[in-house]
BAGU-628251 format. One record per atom (N, C-alpha, C, O): residue number from 1; residue in three letters; atom name; x, y, z. Coordinates in steps of 0.05 Angstrom, whole numbers. Each point is the difference from the previous one (the first is absolute). Layout:
<rs>
R  seq  type  atom      xx      yy      zz
R  NUM   ALA    CA       X       Y       Z
...
</rs>
This chain:
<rs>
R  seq  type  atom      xx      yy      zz
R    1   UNK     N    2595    1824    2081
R    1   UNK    CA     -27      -2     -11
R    1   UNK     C     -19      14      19
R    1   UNK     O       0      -6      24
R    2   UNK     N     -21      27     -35
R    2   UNK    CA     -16      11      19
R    2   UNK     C     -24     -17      -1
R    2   UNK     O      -9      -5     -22
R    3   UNK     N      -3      -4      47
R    3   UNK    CA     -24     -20      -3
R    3   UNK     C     -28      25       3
R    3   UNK     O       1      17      18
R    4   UNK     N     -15     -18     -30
R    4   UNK    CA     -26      22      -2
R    4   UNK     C     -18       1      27
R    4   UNK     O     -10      21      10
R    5   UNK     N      10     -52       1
R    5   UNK    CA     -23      -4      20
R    5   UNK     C      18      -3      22
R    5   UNK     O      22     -11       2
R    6   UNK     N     -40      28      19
R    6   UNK    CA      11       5      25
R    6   UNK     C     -17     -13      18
R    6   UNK     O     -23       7       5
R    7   UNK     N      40     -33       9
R    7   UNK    CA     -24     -24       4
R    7   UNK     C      -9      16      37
R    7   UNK     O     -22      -6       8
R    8   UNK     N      34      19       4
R    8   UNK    CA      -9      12      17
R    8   UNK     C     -34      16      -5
R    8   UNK     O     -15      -7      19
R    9   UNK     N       4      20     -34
R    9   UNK    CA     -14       7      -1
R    9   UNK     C     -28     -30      -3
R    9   UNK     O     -20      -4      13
R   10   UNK     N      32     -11     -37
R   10   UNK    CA     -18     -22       4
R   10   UNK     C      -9     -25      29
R   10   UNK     O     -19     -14       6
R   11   UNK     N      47      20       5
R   11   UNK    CA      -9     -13      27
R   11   UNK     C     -12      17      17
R   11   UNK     O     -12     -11      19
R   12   UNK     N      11      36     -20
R   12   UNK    CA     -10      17      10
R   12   UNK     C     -38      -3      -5
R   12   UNK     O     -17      -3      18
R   13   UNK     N      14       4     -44
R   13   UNK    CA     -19      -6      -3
R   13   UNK     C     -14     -18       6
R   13   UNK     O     -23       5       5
R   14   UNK     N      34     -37      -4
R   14   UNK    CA     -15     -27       8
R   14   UNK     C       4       6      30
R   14   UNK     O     -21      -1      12
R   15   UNK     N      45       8       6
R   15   UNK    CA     -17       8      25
R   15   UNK     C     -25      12       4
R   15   UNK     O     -19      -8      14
R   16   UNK     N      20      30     -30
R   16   UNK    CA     -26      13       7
R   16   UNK     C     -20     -19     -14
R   16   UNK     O     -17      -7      16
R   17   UNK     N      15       0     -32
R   17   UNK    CA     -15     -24      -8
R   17   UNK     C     -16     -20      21
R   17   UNK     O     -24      -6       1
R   18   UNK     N      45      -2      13
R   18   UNK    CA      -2     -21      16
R   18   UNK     C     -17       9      23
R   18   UNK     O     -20     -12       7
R   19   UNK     N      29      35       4
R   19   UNK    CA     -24      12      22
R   19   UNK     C     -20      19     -11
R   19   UNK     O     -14      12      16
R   20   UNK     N      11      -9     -39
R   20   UNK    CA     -28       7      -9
R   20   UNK     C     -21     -27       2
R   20   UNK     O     -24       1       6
R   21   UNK     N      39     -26     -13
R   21   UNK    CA     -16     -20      -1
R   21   UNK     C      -5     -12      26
R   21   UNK     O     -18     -16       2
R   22   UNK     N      33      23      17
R   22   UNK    CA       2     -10      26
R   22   UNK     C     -29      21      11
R   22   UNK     O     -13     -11      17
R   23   UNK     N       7      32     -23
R   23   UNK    CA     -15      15      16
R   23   UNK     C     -34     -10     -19
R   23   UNK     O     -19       9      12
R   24   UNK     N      13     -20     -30
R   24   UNK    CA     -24     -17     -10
R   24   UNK     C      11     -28      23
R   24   UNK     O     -15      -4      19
R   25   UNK     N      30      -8     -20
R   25   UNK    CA       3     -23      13
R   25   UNK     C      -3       1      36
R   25   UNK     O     -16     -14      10
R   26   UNK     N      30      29       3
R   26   UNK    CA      -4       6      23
R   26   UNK     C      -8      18      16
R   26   UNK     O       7      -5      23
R   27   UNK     N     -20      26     -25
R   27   UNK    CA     -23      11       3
R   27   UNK     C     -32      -5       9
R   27   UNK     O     -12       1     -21
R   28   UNK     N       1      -5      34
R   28   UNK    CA     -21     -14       0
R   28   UNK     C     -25      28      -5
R   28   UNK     O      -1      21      11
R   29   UNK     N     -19     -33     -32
R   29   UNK    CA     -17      12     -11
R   29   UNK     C     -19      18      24
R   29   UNK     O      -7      24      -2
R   30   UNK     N       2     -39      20
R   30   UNK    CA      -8      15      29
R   30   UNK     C      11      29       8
R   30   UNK     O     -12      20       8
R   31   UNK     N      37     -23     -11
R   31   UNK    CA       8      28       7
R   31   UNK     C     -16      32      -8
R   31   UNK     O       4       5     -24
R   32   UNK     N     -15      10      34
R   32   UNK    CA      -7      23      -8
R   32   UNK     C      10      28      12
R   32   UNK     O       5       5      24
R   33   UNK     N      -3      14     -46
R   33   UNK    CA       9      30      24
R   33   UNK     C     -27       4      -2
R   33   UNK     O     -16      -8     -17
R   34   UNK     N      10      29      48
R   34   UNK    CA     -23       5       0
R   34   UNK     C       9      31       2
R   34   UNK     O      13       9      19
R   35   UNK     N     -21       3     -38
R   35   UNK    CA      16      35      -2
R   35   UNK     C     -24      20      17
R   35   UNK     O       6      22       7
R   36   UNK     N     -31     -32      -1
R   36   UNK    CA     -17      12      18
R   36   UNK     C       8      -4      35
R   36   UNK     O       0      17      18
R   37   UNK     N       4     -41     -18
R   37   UNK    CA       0     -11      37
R   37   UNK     C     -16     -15       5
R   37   UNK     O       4     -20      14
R   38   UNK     N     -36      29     -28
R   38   UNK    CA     -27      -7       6
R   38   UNK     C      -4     -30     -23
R   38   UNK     O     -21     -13       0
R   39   UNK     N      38       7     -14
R   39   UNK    CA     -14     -28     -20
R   39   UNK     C     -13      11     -22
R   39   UNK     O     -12     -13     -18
R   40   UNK     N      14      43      19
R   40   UNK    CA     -21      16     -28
R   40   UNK     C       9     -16     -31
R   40   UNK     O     -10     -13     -18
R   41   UNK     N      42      29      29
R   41   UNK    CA      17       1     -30
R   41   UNK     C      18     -13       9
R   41   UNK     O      13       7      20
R   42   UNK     N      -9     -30     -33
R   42   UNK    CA      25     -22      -1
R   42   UNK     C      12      -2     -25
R   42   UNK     O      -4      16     -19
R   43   UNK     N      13     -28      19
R   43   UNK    CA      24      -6     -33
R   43   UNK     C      11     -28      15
R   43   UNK     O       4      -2      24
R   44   UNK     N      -2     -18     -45
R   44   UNK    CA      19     -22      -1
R   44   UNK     C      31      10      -2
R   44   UNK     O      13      16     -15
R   45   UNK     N      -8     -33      36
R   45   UNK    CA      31       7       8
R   45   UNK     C      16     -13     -30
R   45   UNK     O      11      11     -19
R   46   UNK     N     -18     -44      26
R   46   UNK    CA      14     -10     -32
R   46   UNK     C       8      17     -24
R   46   UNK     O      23       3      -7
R   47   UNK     N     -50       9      -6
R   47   UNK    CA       1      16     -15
R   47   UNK     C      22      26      -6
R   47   UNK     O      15       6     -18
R   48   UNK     N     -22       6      42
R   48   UNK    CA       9      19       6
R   48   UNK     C      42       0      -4
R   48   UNK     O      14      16     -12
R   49   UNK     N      -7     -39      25
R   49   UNK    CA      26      -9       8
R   49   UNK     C       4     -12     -32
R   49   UNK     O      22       4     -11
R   50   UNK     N     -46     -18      -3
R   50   UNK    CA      19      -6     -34
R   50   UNK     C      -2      24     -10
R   50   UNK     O      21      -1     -13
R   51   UNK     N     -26      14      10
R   51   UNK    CA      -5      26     -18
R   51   UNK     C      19      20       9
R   51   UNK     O       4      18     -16
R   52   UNK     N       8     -17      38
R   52   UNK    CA      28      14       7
R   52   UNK     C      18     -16     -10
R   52   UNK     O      10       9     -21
R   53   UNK     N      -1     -32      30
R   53   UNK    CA       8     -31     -19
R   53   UNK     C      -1       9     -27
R   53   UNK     O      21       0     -14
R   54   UNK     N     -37       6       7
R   54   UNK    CA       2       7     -37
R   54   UNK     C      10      21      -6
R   54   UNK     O      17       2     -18
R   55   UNK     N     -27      17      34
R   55   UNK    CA      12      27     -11
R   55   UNK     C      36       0       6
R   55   UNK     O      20       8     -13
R   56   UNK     N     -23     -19      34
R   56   UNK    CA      39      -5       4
R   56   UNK     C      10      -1     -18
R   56   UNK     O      13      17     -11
R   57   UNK     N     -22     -54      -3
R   57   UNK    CA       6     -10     -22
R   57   UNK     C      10      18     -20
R   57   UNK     O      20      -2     -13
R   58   UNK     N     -39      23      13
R   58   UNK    CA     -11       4     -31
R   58   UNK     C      30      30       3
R   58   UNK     O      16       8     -17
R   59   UNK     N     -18      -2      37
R   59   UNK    CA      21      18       3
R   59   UNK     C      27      -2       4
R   59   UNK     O      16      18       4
R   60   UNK     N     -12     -45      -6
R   60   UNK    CA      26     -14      11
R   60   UNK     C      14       3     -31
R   60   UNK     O      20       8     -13
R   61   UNK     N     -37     -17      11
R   61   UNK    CA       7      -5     -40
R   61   UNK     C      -2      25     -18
R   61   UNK     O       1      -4     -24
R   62   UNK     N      -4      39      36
R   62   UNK    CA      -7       3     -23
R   62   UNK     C      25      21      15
R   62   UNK     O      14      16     -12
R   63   UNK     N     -14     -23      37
R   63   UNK    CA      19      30      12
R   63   UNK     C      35     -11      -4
R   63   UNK     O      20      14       1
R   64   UNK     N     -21     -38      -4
R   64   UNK    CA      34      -9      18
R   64   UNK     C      13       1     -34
R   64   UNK     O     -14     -12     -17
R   65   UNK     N      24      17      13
R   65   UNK    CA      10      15     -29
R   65   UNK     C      15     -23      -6
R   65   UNK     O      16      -5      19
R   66   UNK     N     -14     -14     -41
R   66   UNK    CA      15     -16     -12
R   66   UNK     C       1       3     -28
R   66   UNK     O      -2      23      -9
R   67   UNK     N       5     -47     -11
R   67   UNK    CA      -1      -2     -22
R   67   UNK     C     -29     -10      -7
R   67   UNK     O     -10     -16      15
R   68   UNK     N      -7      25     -39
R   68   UNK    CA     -21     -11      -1
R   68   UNK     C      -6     -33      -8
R   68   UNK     O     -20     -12       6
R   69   UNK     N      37       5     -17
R   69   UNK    CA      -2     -28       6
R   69   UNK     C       6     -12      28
R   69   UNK     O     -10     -22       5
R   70   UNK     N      21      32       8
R   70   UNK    CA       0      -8      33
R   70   UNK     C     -25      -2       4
R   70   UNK     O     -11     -22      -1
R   71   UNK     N       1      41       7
R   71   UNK    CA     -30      12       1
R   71   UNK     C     -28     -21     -10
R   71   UNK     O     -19      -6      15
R   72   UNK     N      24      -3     -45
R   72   UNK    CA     -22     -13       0
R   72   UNK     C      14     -30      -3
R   72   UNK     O     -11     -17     -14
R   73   UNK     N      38      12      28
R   73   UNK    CA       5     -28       5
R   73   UNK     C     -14      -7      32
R   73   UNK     O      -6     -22       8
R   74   UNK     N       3      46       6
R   74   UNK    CA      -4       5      31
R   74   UNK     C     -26      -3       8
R   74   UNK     O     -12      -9      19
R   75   UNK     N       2      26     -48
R   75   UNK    CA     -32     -12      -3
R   75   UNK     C     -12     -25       2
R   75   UNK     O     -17     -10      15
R   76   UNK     N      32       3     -37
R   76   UNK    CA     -11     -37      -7
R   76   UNK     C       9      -1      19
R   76   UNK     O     -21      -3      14
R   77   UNK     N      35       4      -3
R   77   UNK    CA       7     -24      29
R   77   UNK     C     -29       0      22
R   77   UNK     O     -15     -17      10
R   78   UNK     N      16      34     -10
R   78   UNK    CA     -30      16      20
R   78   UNK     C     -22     -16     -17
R   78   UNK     O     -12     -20       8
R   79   UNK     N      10      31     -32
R   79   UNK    CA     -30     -16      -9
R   79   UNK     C      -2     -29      -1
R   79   UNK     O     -20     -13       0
R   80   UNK     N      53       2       1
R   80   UNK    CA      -9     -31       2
R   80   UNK     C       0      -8      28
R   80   UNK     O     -15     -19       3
R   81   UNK     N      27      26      20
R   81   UNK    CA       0       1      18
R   81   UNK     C     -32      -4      14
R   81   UNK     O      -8     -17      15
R   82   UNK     N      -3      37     -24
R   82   UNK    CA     -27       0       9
R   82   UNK     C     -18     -16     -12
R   82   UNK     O     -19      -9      13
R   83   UNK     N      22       2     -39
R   83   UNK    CA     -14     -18     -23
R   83   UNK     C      12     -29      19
R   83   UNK     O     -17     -18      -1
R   84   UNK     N      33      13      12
R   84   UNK    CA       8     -31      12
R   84   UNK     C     -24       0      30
R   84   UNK     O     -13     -19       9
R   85   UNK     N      16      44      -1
R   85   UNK    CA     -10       4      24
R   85   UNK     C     -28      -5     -11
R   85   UNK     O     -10     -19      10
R   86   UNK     N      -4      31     -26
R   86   UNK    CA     -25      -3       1
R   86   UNK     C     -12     -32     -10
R   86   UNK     O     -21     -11       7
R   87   UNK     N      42       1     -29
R   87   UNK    CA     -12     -28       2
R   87   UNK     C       8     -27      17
R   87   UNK     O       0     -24      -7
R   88   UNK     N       8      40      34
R   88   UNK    CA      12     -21      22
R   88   UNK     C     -19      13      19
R   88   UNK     O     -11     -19      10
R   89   UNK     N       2      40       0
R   89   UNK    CA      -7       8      19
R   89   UNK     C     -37      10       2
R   89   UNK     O     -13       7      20
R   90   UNK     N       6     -10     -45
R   90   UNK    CA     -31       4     -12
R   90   UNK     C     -21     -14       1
R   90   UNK     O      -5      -9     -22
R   91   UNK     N     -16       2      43
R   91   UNK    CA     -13     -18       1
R   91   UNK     C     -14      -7     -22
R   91   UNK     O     -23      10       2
R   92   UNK     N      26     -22     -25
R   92   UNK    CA     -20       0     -22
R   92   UNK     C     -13     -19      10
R   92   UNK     O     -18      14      11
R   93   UNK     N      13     -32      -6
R   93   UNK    CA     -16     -22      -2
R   93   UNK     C     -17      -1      31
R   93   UNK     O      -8     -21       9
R   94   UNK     N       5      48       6
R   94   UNK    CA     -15      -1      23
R   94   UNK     C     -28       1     -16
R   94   UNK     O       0       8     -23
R   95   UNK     N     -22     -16      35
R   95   UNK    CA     -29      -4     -15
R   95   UNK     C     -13      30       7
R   95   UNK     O     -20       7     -12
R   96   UNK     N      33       9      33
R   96   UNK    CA     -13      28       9
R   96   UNK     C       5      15     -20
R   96   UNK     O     -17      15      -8
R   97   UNK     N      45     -16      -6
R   97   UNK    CA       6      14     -10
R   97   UNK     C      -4       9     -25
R   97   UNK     O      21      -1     -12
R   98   UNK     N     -46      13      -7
R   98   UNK    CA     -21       4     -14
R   98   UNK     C      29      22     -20
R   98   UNK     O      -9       9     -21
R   99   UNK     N      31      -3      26
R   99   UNK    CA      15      18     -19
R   99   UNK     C      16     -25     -13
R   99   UNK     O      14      10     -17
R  100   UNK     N     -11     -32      18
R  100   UNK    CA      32     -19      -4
R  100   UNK     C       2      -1     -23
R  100   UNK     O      22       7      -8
R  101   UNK     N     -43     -16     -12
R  101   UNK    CA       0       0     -25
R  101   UNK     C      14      31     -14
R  101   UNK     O      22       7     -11
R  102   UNK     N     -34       0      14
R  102   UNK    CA      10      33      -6
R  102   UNK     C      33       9       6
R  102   UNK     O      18       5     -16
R  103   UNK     N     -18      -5      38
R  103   UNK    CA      28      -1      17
R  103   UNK     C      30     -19     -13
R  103   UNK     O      24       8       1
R  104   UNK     N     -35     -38     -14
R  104   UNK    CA      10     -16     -11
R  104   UNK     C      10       9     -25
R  104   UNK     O      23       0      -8
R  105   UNK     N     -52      12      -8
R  105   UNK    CA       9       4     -35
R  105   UNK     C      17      28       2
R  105   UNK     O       8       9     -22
R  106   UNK     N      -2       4      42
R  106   UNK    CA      15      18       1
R  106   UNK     C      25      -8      11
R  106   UNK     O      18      11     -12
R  107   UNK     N     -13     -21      23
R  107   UNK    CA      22     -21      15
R  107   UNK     C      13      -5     -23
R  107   UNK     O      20      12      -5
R  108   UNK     N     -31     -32     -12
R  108   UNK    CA      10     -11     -19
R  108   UNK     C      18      22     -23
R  108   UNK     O      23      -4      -7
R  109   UNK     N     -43      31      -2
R  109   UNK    CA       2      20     -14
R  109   UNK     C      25      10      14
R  109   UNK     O      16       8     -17
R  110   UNK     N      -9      -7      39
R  110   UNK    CA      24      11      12
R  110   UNK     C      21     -18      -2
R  110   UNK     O      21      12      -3
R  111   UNK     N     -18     -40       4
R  111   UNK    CA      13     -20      -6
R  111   UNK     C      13      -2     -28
R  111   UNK     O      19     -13      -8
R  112   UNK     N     -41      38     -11
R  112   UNK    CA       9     -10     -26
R  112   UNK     C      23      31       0
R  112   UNK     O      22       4     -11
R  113   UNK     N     -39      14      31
R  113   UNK    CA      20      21      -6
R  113   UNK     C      28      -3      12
R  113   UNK     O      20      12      -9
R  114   UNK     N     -20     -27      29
R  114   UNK    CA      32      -4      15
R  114   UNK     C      11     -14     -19
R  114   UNK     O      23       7      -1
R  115   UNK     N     -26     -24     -15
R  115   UNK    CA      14     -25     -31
R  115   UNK     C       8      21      -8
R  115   UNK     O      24       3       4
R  116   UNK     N     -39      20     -20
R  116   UNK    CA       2      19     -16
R  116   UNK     C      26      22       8
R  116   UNK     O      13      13     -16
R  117   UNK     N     -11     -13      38
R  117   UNK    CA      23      22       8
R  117   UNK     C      20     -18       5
R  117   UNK     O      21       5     -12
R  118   UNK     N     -21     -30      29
R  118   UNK    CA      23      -7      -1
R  118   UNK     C      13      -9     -26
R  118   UNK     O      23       6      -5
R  119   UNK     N     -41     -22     -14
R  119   UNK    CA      11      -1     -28
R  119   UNK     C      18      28      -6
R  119   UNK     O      20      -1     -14
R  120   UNK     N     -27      18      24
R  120   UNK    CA      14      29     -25
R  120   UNK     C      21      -2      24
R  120   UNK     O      11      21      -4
R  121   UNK     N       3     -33      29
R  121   UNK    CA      13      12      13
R  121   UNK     C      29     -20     -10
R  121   UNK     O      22       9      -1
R  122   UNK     N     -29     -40      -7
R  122   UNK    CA       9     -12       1
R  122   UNK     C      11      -1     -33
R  122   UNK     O      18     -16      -4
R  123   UNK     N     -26      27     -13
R  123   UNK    CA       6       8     -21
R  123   UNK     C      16       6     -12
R  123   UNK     O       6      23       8
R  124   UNK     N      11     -31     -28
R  124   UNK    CA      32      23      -1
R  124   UNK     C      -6      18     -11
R  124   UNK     O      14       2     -20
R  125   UNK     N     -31      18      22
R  125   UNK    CA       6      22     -17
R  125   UNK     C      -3      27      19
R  125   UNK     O      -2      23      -9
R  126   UNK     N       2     -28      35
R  126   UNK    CA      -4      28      11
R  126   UNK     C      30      15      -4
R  126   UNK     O      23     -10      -1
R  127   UNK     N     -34      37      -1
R  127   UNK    CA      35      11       1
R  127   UNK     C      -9      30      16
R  127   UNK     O     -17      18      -1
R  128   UNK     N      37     -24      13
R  128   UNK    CA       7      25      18
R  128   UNK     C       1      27      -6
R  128   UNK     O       5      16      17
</rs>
């Protein structure tokens, strides 16, 4: 029997998963490059380190050649991965925090979209 999904690539993926989310989590927002010397022009380091973090991501998945259902099984894994992370790790209920509401109904909106993919994964009708 040939199995379609090559679970290497998906663990591949929730690693990288895992330290994309590790670099919002341990990182501290303080950090800055200062690309002048002088304090002119800085950049947030955080930033800087998710957005390489993403682009990895985003290249991990489109370069390492599998089956396309691998691919967007490797996905969902990532988007729920981070969808757990964000409603464990998300201060909503800090009183500073003037975005939570917002942040939440989108939370949620993503919650509906991780149901939505895993429903189709769990499905019998995919075929190879």
């Amino acid at each position: 029997m040939n199995n379609p999904f090559e679970i290497r690539k998906v663990v591949g993926g929730v690693i990288l998963t895992l330290l994309w989310i590790c670099t919002f989590l341990f990182i501290p927002t303080s950090l800055v490059i200062d690309w002048a010397g002088d304090g002119s022009t800085t950049t947030n380091f955080k930033l800087v380190v998710v957005l390489i973090g993403l682009i990895v991501l985003f290249f991990y998945h489109l370069l390492v050649r599998s089956n396309p259902e691998t691919t967007k099984l490797s996905w969902t894994a990532a988007l729920t991965i981070s969808w757990l992370a964000l409603i464990i790790f998300y201060p909503f209920k800090d009183p500073t925090n003037t975005a939570a509401g917002a942040i939440g109904f989108f939370t949620l909106l993503g919650g509906l979209a991780v149901c939505v993919l895993w429903v189709r994964f769990f499905s019998d009708e995919i075929v190879a």
